[in-house]
C-alpha positions in Angstrom: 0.0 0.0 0.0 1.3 3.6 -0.5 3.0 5.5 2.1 0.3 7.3 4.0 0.0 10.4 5.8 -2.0 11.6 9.3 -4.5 9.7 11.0 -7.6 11.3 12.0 -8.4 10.8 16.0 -10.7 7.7 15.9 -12.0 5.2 18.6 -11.2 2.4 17.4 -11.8 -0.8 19.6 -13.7 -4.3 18.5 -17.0 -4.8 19.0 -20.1 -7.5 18.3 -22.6 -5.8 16.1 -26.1 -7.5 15.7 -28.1 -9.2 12.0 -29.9 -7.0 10.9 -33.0 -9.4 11.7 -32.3 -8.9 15.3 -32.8 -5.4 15.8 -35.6 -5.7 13.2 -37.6 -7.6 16.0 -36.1 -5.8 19.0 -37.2 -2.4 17.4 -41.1 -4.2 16.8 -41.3 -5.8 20.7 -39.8 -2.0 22.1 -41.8 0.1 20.3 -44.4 -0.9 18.7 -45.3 2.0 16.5 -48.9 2.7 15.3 -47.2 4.1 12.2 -43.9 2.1 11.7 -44.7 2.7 8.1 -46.7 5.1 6.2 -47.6 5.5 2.3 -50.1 8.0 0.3 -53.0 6.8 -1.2 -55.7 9.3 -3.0 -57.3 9.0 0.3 -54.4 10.5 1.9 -51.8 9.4 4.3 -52.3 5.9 5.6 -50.1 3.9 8.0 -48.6 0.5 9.1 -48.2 -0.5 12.7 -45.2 -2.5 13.8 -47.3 -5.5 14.4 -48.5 -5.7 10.9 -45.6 -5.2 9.4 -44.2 -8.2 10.5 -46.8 -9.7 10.0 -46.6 -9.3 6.4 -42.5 -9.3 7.0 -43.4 -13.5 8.4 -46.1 -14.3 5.6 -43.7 -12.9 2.6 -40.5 -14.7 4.0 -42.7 -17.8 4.6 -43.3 -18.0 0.6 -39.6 -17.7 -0.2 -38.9 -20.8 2.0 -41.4 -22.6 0.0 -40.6 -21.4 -3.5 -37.3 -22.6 -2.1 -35.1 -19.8 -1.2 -32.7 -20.7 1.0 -29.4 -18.9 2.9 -27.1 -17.6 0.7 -29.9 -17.4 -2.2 -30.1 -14.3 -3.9 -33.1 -12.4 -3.7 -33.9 -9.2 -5.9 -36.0 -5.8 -5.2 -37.3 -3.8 -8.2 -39.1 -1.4 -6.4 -39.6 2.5 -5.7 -40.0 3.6 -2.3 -42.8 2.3 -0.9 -43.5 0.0 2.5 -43.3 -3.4 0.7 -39.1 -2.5 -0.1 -38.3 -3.1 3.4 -41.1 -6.0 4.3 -39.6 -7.8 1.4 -36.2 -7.1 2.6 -36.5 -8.3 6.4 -38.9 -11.2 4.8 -35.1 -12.1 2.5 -32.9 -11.7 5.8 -35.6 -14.1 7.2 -34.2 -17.0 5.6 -30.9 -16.1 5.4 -30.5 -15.2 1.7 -28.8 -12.4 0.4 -31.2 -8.8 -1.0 -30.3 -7.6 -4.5 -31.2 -4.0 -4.5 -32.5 -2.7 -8.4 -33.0 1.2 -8.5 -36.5 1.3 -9.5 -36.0 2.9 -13.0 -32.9 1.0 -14.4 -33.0 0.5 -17.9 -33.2 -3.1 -18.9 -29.6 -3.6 -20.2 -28.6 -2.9 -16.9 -31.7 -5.1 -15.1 -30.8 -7.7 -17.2 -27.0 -7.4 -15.8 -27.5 -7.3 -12.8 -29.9 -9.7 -12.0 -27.5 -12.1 -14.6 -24.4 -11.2 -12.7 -26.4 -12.2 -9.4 -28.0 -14.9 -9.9 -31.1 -13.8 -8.7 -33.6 -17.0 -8.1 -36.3 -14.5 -7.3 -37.6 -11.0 -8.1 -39.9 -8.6 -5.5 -41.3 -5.6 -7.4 -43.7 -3.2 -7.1 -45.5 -0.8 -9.3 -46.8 -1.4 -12.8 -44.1 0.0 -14.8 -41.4 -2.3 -12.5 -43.4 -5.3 -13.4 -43.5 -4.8 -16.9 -40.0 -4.2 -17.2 -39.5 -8.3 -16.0 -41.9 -9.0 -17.8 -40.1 -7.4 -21.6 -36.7 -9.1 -20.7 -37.6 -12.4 -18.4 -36.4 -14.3 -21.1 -33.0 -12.8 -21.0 -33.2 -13.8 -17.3 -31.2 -17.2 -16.9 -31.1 -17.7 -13.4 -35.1 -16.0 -12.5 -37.9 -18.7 -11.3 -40.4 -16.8 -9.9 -41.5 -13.0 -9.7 -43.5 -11.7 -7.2 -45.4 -8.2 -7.5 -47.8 -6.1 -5.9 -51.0 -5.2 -7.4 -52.1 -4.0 -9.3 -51.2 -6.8 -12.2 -52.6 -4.9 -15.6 -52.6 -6.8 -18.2 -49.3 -8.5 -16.8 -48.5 -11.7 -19.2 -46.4 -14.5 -17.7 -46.1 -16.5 -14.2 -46.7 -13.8 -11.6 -47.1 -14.1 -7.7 -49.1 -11.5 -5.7 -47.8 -10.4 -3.0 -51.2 -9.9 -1.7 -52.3 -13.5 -1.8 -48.9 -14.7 -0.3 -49.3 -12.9 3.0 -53.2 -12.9 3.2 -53.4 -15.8 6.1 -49.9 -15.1 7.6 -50.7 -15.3 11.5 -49.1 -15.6 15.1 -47.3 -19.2 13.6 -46.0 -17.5 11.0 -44.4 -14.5 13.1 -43.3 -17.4 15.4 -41.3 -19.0 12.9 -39.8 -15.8 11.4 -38.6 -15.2 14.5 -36.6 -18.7 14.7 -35.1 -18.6 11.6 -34.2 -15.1 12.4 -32.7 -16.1 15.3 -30.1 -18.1 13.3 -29.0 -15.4 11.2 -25.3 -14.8 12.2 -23.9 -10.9 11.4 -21.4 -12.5 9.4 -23.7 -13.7 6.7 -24.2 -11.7 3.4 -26.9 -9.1 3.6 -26.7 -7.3 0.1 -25.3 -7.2 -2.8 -25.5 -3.7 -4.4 -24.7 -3.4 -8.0 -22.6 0.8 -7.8 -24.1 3.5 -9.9 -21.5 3.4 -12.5 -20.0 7.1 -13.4 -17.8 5.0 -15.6 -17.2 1.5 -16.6 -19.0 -1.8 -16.1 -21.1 -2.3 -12.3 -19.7 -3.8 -9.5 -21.7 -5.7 -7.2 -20.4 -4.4 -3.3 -21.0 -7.2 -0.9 -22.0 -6.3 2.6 -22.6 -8.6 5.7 -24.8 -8.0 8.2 -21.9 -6.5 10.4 -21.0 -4.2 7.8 -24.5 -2.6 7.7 -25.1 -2.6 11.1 -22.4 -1.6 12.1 -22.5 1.7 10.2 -26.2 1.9 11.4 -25.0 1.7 14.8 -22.1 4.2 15.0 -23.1 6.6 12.2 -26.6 7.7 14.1 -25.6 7.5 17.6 -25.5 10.6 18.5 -28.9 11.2 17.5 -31.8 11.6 20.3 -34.3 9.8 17.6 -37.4 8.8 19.2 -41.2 7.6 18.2 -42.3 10.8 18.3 -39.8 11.5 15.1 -40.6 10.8 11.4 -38.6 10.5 8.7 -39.5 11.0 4.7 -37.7 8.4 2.3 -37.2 9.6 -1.2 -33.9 8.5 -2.2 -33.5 5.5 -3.7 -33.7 2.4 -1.4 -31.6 0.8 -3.8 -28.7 2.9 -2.8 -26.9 2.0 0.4 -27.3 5.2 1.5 -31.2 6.0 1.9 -31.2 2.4 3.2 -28.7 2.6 6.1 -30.6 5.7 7.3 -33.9 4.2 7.1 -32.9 0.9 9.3 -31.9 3.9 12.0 -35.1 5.0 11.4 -36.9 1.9 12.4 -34.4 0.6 14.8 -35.5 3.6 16.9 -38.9 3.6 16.6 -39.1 6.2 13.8 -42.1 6.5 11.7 -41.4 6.2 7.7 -42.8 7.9 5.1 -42.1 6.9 2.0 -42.6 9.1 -1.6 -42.2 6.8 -4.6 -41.8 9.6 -7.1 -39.4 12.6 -6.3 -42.1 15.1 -8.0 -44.0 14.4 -5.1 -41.6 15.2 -2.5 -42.1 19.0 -2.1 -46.2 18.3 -1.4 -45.1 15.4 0.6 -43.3 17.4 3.0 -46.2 20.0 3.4 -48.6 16.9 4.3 -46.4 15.1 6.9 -44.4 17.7 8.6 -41.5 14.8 8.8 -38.7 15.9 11.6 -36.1 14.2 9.5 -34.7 13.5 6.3 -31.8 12.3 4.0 -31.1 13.7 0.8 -28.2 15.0 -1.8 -26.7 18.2 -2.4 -29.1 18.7 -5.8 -32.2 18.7 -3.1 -30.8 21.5 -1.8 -29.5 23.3 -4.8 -33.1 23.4 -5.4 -34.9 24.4 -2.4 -32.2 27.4 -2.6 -33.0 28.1 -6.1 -36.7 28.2 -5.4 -36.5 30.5 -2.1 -34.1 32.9 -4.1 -36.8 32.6 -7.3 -39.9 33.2 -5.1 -38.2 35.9 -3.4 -37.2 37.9 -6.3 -40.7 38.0 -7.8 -41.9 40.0 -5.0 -42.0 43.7 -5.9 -42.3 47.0 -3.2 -42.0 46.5 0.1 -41.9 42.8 0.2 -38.9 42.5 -2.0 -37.2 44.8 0.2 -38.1 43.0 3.2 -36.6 39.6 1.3 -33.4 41.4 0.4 -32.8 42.8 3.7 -33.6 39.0 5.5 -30.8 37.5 3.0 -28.5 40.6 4.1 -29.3 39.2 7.8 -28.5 35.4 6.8 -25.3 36.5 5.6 -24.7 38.2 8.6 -26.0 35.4 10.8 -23.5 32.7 9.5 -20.7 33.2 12.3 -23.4 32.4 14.6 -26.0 30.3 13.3 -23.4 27.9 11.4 -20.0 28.2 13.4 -21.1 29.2 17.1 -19.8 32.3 16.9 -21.2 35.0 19.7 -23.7 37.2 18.5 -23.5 40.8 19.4 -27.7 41.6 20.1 -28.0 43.8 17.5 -27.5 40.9 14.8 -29.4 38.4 17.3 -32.3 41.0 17.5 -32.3 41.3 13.8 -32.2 37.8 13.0 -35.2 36.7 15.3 -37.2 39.7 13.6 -36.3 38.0 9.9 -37.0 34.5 11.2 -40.4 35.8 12.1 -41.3 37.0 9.1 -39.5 35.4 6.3 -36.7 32.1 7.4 -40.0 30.6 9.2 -41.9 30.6 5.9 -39.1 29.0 3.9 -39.0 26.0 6.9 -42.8 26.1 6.7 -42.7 25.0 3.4 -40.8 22.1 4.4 -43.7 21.0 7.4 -41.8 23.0 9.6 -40.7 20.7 12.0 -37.3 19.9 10.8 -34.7 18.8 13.3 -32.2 17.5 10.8 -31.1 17.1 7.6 -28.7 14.7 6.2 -26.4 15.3 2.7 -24.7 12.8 1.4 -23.5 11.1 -2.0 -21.1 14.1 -2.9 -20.1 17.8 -2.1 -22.3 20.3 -0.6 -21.4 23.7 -1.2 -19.9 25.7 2.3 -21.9 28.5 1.4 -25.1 26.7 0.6 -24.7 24.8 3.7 -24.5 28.2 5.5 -27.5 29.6 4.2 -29.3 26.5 5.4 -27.9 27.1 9.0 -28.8 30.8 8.7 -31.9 30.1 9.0 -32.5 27.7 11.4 -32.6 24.1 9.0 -29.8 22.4 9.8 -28.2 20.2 7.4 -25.6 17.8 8.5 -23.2 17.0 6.3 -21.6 13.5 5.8 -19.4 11.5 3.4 -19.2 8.0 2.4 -19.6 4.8 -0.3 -21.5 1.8 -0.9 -18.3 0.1 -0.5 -18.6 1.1 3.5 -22.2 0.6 3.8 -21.9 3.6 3.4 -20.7 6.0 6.5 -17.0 7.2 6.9 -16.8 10.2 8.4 -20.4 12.5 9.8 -21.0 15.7 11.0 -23.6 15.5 14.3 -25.6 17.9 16.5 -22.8 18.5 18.8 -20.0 17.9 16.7 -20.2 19.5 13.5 -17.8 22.1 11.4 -19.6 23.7 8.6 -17.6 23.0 5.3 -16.2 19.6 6.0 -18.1 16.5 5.9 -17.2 15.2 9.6 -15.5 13.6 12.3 -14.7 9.7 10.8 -17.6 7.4 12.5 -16.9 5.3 15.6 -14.0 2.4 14.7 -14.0 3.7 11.5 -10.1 5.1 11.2 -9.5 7.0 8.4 -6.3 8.2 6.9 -4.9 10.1 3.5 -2.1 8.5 1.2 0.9 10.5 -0.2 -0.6 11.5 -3.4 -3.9 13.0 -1.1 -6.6 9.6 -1.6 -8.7 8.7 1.4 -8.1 5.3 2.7 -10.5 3.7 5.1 -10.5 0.8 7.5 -13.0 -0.6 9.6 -16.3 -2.9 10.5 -18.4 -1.2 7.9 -15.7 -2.2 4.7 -17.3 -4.4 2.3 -16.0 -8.2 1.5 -14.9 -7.2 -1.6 -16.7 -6.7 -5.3 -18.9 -10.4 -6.3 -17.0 -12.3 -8.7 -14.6 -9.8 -9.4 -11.3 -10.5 -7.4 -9.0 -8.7 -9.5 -10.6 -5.6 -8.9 -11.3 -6.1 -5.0 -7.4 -6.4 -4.8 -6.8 -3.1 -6.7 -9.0 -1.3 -3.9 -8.6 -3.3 -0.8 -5.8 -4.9 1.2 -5.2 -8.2 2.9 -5.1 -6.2 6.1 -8.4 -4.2 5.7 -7.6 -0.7 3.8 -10.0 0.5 1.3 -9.0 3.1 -1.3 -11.9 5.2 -2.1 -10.7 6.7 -5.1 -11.5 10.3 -3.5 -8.8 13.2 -3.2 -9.4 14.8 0.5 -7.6 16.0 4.0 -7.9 15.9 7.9 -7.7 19.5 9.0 -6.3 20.1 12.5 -9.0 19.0 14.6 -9.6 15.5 12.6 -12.7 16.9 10.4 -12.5 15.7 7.0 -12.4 17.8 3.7 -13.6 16.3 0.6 -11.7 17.6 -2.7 -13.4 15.4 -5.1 -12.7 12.5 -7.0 -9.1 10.8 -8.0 -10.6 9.8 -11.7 -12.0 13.4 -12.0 -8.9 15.6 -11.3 -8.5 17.6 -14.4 -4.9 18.4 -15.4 -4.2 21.2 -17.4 -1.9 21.4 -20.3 0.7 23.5 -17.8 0.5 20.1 -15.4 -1.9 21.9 -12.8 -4.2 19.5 -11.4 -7.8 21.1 -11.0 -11.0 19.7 -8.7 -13.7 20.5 -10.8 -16.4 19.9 -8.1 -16.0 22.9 -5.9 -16.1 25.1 -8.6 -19.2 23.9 -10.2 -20.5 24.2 -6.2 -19.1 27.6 -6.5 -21.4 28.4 -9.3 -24.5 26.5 -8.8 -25.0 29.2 -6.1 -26.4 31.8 -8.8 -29.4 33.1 -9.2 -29.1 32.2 -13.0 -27.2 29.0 -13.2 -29.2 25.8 -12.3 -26.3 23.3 -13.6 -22.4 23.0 -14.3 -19.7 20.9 -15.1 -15.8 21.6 -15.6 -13.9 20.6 -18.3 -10.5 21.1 -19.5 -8.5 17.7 -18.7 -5.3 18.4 -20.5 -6.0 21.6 -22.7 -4.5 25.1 -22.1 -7.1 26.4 -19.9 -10.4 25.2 -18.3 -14.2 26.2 -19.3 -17.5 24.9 -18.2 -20.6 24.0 -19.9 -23.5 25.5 -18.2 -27.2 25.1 -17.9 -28.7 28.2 -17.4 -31.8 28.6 -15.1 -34.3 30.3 -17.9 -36.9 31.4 -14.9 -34.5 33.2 -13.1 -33.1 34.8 -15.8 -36.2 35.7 -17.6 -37.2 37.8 -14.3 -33.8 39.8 -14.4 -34.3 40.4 -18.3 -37.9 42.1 -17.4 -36.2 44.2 -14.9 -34.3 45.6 -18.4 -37.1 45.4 -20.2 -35.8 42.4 -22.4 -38.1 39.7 -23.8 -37.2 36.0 -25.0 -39.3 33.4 -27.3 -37.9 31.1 -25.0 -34.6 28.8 -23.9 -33.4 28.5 -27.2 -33.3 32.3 -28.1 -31.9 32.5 -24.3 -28.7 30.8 -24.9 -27.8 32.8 -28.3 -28.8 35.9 -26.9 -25.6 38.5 -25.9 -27.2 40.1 -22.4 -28.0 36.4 -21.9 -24.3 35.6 -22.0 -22.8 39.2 -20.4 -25.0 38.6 -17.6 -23.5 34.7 -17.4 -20.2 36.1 -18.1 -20.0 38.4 -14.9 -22.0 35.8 -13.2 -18.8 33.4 -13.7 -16.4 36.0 -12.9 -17.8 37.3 -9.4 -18.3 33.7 -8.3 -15.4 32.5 -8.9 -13.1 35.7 -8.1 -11.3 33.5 -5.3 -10.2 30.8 -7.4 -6.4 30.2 -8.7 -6.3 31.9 -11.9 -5.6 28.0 -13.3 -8.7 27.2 -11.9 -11.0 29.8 -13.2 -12.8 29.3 -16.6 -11.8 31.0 -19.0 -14.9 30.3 -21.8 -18.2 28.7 -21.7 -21.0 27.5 -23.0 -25.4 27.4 -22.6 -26.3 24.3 -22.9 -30.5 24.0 -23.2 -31.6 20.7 -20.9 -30.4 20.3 -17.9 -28.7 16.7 -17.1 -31.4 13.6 -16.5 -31.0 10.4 -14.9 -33.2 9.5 -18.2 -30.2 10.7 -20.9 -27.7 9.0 -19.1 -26.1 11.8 -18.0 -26.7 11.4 -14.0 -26.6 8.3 -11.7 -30.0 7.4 -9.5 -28.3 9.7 -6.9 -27.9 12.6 -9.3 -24.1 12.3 -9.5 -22.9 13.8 -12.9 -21.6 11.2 -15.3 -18.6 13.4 -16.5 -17.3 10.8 -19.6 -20.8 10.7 -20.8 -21.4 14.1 -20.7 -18.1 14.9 -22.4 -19.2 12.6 -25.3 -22.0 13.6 -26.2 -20.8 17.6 -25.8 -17.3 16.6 -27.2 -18.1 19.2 -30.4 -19.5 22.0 -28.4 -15.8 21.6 -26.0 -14.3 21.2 -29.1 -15.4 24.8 -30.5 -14.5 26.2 -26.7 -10.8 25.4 -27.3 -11.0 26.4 -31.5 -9.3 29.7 -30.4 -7.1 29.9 -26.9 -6.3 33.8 -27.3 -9.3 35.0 -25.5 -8.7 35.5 -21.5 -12.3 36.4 -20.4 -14.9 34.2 -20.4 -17.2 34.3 -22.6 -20.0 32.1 -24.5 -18.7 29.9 -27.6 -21.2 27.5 -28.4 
């Protein structure tokens, strides 16, 4: 292994973690929620006690010990986030086989992979669109026997159990058995294999005991006073390890779930169920941002004012509010009269009860997590990888520095190599990739060190600083290596600019190709009295690209002069998960996204003389 440089200050001691199954049933005998589980119908908001859930949890894993599942069987979920993902999941840990997570709209090439690469005996899915999607490639499925969906069916061709009719009669006997064959589930068995996102190259399938999970569940949430009378939303995927982790804290506690299958339905979910908790990425709150700063600037008179002057206060409010600073009482006095009349508003609008908010699955902005601590919705940032199930390093309630992504997680020990990547050891690293032992040895040791692949640093006190990925370092024709994350965080913060991404990897200087956000820029054009068709006549438009120009200069007036771009250009649709451009957790696929703007970069670079930016496209 490389040579490696400081330590962070970890606890690091051994220690007997729990199955999964175990706390499962510990968490339903202590607490037995009236809502362990809740879900939207178009009769509103309707819940699951404990007690039925595993009920349905017994009936469910009864069926796969007579279609013949077994321990060590693998099991998969096609499914959005709903409340039969985790009763088919504790019905798979039941018998001791192994849970296969599918993101819920995977396209069929990769289905077909990964259920292939498994060797999947069994599918769970829910929703009509999941179902069909077995149903167009089942015969491409080699090692599938049996799917089993929740209605409704459709038209559904093809041998297909109901999930319904498997756990109509499940009873007290049934419970009673789950409970045995629970009870023989060591931590050391397989729990999951998770099939990774895939910014580049083929999948890898993580495997994760049961130790590995719970571990992470364990020492990643506990310094959190969760309790019955919390509850959570779930929107990210379940079939990332990240949404997942968080969610068996959530029940292991006695946390009410609320699930939202679709993410357009997240912002009226919130309104309905006032949840005191949630999990989401750094694009969630790009967003919310965007939409306060878009609301706030359609006000006119004194309203507008009163906006302006409450960001003004934010600003002012960060030493306190986000770093513990002492507050002289003028700014205290002027902050609790904006929270009264504006910051409460923007935390109404997400229930306003929120306690905490968790970021994960890549950078958050410092200045965006500011703002959110400003005024009063505290996001906690953390950092981690499927690969360690997933927690490394958290910030927490009583331990957090704004700008960093944490202190590393109990007996997690963390430390950085010579040429600046994070290495990892500790009870929540994976076994190693499934069927792939060449690459397992390229990223983990005999003695228990996992190379993330991500370019960071411990400051002084042992918080950890994300810089961004190894693979995405750009390097400039001059040799200077350049992080392109941070400075598209830098400039996702404008008003005008809803998404970024860096390029330059080995060319004289580097630019960014920028999608512009059209409302906000359409308000500021009225303001000049300046009128567009739309998008297209938008991102050919000169005040259009002067305003983007100075935009791009006054964001990023702090940067290296290597590091700042030097051209751009206006790119129409943002990035999808649907073009292939983002991962299920809205991480930018940069090779994709290269390729298929390779002759708009192209034309960036057709003439190197010009130092300013400005808009070649």
């Amino acid at each position: 292994m490389r040579d490696a440089a400081p330590y962070a200050k970890v606890k690091v001691t051994t220690m007997d973690y729990p199955p999964l199954t175990k706390s499962f049933l510990d968490a339903v005998d202590r607490f037995a929620s009236p809502r362990a589980q809740m879900y939207r119908t178009a009769d509103g908001w309707q819940a699951i006690t404990a007690r039925e859930m595993l009920r349905r949890v017994a009936g469910l894993s009864k069926a796969f010990g007579e279609l013949g599942i077994k321990s060590g069987d693998r099991v998969a979920i096609l499914a959005p986030n709903c409340p039969e993902w985790h009763i088919a999941d504790f019905a798979i840990q039941g018998v001791g086989a192994v849970t296969v997570p599918i993101y819920f709209n995977e396209s069929l090439n990769r289905l077909a992979y990964i259920m292939n690469d498994s060797g999947a005996r069994i599918i769970f899915t829910s929703g009509e669109a999941q179902a069909q999607k077995i149903a167009e490639c089942r015969d491409r499925l080699g090692a599938l026997e049996q799917a089993i969906a929740v209605a409704p069916l459709s038209d559904l061709h093809g041998d297909v159990l109901r999930y319904e009719t498997l756990i109509a009669t499940a009873g007290d006997a049934d419970i009673s058995e789950y409970r045995k064959r629970a009870a023989e589930v060591s931590a050391s068995q397989l729990l999951t294999i998770i099939y990774t996102s895939g910014t580049t190259g083929e999948p890898k399938g993580v495997m994760l005991t049961h130790s590995n999970v719970s571990s992470n569940v364990v020492d990643s949430l506990e310094a959190y006073d969760f309790s019955p009378e919390d509850l959570a939303l779930s929107f990210l995927p379940l079939a990332h390890i990240y949404e997942r982790t968080v969610d068996y804290g959530y029940l292991f506690r006695g946390v009410s779930i609320a699930y939202v299958e679709q993410i357009e339905s997240v912002p009226q979910a919130f309104l309905e169920v006032k949840p005191t908790c949630a999990a989401a990425v750094p694009r969630f709150f790009e967003k919310i941002y965007a939409s306060i700063l878009d609301k706030g600037r359609r006000e006119t008179g004194l309203k507008r004012k009163v906006f302006d002057w409450s960001l003004r206060v934010a600003q002012e409010s960060i030493p306190w509010r986000a770093y513990g600073k002492n507050p002289s009482i003028w700014t205290k006095q002027r902050w609790q009269i904006a929270d009264r009349i504006v910051y409460s508003k923007i935390r109404a609008g997400l229930g306003g009860r929120i306690r905490y908010f968790f970021s994960g699955g890549a950078p958050l902005a410092p200045e965006l997590s500011e703002f959110f601590w400003s005024v009063n919705l505290p996001v906690l940032q953390g950092y981690g990888l499927t690969e360690t199930a997933p927690v490394v390093a958290s910030n927490v309630p009583k331990k957090y520095k704004v700008g960093t992504v944490g202190l590393p997680i109990s007996h997690v020990e963390v430390r950085i190599a010579a040429d600046g990547e994070i290495l990892v050891k500790g009870p929540c690293v994976m076994q190693g990739y499934y069927h792939k032992p060449e690459e397992t040895r390229e990223v983990l040791t005999s003695d228990g060190w996992f190379s993330t692949g991500d370019i960071g640093r411990l400051d002084a006190d042992g918080y950890l600083i994300i810089t961004d990925r190894k693979k995405e370092l750009l390097k400039t024709a001059a040799g200077k290596f350049v992080a392109p994350a941070p400075i598209e965080n830098l400039l996702k913060q404008s008003p005008f600019i809803t998404n970024a991404i860096v390029v330059g990897d080995k060319r004289k200087f580097v630019s960014v190709l920028i999608v512009p956000t059209f409302a906000g820029i359409e308000n500021e054009a009225r303001k000049q009295n300046n009128d567009f068709s739309g998008p297209a006549q938008m991102i050919s438009d000169p005040w259009v690209r002067d305003l983007l120009s100075r935009e791009i200069e006054r964001l990023t007036a702090s940067l290296a002069q290597y590091e700042k771009p030097k051209r751009f250009a206006l790119i129409e649709q943002d990035f999808t998960f649907a073009s292939g451009e983002l991962t299920y957790t809205l991480k930018i696929k940069r090779r994709v996204i290269e390729d298929r703007y390779k002759d708009v970069i192209a034309r960036l670079y057709a003439d190197v003389e010009e130092p300013r930016p400005q808009h070649l496209a």
